[in-house]
C-alpha positions in Angstrom: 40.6 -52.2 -39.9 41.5 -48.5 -40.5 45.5 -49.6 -39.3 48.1 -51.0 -41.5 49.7 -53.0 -38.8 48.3 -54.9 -36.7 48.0 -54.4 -32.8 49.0 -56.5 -30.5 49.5 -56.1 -26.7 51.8 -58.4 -24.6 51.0 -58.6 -20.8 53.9 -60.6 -18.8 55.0 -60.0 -15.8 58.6 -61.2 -16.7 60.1 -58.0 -18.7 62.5 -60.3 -20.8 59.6 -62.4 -21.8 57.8 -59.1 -23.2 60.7 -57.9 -24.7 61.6 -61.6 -26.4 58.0 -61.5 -27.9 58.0 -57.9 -28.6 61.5 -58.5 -30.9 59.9 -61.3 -32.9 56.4 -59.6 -33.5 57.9 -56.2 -34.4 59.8 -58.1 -36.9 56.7 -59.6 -38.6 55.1 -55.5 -39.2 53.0 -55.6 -35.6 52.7 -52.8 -33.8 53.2 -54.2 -30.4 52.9 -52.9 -26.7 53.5 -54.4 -23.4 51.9 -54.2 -20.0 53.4 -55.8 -16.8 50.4 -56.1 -14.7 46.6 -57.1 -14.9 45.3 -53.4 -14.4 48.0 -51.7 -16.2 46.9 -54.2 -19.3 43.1 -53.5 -18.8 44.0 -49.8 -19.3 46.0 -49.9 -22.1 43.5 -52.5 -23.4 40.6 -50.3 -23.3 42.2 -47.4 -24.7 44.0 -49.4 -27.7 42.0 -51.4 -28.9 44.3 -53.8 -30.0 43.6 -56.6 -32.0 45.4 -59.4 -30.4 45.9 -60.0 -26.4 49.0 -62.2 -25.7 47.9 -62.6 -21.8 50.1 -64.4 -19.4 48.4 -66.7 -16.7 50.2 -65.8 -13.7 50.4 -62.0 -13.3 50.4 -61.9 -9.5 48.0 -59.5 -7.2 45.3 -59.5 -10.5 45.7 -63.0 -13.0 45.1 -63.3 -16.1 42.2 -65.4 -15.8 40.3 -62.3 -14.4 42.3 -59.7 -16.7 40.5 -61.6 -19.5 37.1 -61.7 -17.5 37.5 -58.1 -17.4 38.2 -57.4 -20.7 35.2 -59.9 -22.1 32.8 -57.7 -20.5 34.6 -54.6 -22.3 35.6 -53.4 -25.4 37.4 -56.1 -25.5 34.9 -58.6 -26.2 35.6 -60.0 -29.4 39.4 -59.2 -29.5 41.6 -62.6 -29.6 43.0 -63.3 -26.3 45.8 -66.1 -26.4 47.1 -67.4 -23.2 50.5 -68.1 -22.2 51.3 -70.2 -18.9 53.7 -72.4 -17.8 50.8 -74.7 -16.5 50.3 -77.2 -18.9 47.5 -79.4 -17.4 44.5 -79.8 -18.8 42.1 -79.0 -15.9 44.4 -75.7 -16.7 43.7 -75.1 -20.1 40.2 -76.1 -19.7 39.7 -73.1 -17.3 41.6 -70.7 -19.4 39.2 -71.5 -22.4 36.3 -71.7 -20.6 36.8 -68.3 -19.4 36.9 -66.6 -22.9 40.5 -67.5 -24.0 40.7 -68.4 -27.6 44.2 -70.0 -27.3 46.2 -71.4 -25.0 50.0 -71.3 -25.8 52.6 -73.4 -23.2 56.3 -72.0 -22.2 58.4 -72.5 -23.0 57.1 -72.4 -26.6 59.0 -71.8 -29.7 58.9 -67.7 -31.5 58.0 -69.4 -34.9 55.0 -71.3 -33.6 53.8 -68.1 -31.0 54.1 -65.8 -34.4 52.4 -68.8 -36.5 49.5 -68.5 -33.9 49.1 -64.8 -33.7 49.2 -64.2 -37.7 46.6 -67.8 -37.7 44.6 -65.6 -35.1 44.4 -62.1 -37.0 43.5 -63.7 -40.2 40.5 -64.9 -39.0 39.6 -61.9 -37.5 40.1 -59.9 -40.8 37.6 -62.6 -42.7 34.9 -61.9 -40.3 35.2 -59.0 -40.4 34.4 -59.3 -44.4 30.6 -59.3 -45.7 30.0 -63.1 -45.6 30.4 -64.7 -49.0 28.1 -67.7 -48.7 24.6 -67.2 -50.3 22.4 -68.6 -47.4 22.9 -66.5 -44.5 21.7 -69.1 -41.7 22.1 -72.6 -41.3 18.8 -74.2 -39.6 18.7 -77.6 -38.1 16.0 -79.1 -35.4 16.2 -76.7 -32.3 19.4 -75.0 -33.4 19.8 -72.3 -36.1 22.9 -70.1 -37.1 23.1 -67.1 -38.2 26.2 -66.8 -40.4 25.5 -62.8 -40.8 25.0 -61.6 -37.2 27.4 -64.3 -35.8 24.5 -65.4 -33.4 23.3 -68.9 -32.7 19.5 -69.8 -31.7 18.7 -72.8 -29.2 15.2 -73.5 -29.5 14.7 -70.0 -30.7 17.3 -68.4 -27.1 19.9 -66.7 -28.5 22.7 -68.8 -27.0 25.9 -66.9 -26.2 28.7 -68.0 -27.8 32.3 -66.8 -27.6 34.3 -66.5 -31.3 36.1 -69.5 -31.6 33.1 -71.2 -30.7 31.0 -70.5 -33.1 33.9 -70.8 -35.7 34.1 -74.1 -34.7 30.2 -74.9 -35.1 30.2 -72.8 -37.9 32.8 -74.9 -40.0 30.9 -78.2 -38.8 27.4 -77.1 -39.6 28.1 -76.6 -42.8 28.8 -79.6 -43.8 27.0 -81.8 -41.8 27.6 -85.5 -41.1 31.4 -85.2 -42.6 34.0 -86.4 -40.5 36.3 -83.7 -39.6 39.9 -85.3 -38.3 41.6 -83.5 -35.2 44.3 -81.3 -37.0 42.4 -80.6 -39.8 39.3 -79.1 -37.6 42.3 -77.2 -36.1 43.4 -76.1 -39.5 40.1 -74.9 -40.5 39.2 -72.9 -37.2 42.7 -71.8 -35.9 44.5 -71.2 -39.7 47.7 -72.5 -38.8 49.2 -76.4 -37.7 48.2 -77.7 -34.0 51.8 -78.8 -33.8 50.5 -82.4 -32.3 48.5 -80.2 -29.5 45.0 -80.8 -29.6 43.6 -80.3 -26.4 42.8 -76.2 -27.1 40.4 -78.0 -30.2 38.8 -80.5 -27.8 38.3 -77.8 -24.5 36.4 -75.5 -27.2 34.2 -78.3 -28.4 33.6 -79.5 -24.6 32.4 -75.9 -23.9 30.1 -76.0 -27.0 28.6 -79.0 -26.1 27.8 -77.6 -23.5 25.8 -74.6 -24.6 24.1 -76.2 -27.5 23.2 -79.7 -26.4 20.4 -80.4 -24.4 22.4 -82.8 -22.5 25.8 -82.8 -23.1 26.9 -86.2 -22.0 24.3 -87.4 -24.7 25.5 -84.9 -27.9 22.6 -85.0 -30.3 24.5 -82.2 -33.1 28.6 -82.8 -32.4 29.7 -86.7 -32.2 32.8 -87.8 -31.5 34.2 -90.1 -34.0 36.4 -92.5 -31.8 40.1 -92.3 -32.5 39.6 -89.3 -35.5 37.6 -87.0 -34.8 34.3 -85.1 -34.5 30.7 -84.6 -36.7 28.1 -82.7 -36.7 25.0 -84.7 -36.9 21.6 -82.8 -36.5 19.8 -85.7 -35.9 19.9 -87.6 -33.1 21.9 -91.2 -33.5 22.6 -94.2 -32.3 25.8 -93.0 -31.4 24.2 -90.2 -29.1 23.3 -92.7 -26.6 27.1 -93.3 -26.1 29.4 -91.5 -24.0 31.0 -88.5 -26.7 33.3 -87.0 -24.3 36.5 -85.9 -24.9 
């Protein structure tokens, strides 16, 4: 990135919210800006650039969920978007993530894990955005392949649209395959900072990649669940693949 400081937009309909997040981030050397409503942040959004989206849920006539719809199909595409609602369910989360979130952040929520999050967040953006390091540029298993250089995954030779924390996630399984990754640790790896106990963002991603990479997702034949740890990625089918591996 051309820009010393990073930017960061913050859309909330609550101006002390904005303002509170604003403070801290400004603090930490971002160069933050605010929007109040879902087309004023499309706008700004567009014509910013910004590397981070800190998008609230519930934004009133135009929600977040279809800010970020808009903004997927934009410029906007691979920029970070982390949600922020004061719906904590996980039917909620689960539709926030599947509809190109890469976080989902619950309020109230402390300023030391939000900024945790967004530094995690632009770190990762900043590596892949570095000429991969690794000397193989594709990982190839049975029906799947991945392209580590072009950041594009192959089901039985269908490009298979993935959004970036997705294939992140299968990135940092596939390369080491048949370890056992534990919960936080996966979270570690993928999200560069502590899940704090919170989970459920790690589990909704890996739900929404089963489903785009398995040929039937109830049956996972690359990523197993290891009951009461974690997951593995397995390229061969199993015996465990003719268990239940959801989450």
């Amino acid at each position: 990135m051309s820009r010393t400081n990073a930017a960061i937009l913050v859309v909330d309909d609550e101006t002390e919210i904005t303002d509170l997040i604003s403070l801290f981030l400004a603090k930490e050397g971002f160069a933050v800006h605010s929007a109040h409503e879902g087309e004023a942040a499309i706008s700004i959004a567009e014509a910013l650039a910004p590397d981070l989206i800190l998008l609230d849920v519930n934004l009133g006539q135009l929600d977040g969920i279809e800010v970020c719809r808009r903004l997927r199909a934009g410029p906007c595409a691979d920029v970070p978007i982390l949600f922020l609602s004061c719906k904590s369910e996980d039917a909620d989360i689960v539709h926030g993530l599947s509809e190109g979130g890469d976080d989902y952040i619950t309020k109230p929520f402390s300023p030391s894990q939000l900024v945790a999050r967004v530094h995690a967040h632009i770190r990762r953006r900043r590596m892949r955005e570095r000429p991969p390091e690794e000397p193989s540029s594709s990982l190839a298993f049975p029906g799947l392949e991945i392209d580590l250089k072009r950041f594009e995954v192959r089901r039985e030779q269908e490009i298979v649209p993935l959004s970036v924390k997705e294939f992140e996630l299968l990135s940092v399984l596939a390369r080491q395959p048949n370890r056992v990754y534990g919960l936080d640790e996966l979270y570690r790896l993928v999200w560069h900072t502590d899940s704090m106990g919170d989970t459920r963002t790690l589990m909704v991603h890996i739900s929404n990649l089963r489903k785009k990479i398995e040929p039937d997702p109830s049956r996972p034949c690359y990523i197993h669940t290891v009951r009461g740890f974690g997951y593995r990625f397995s390229p061969e089918p199993t015996l465990e693949a003719a268990a239940s591996n959801s989450i």
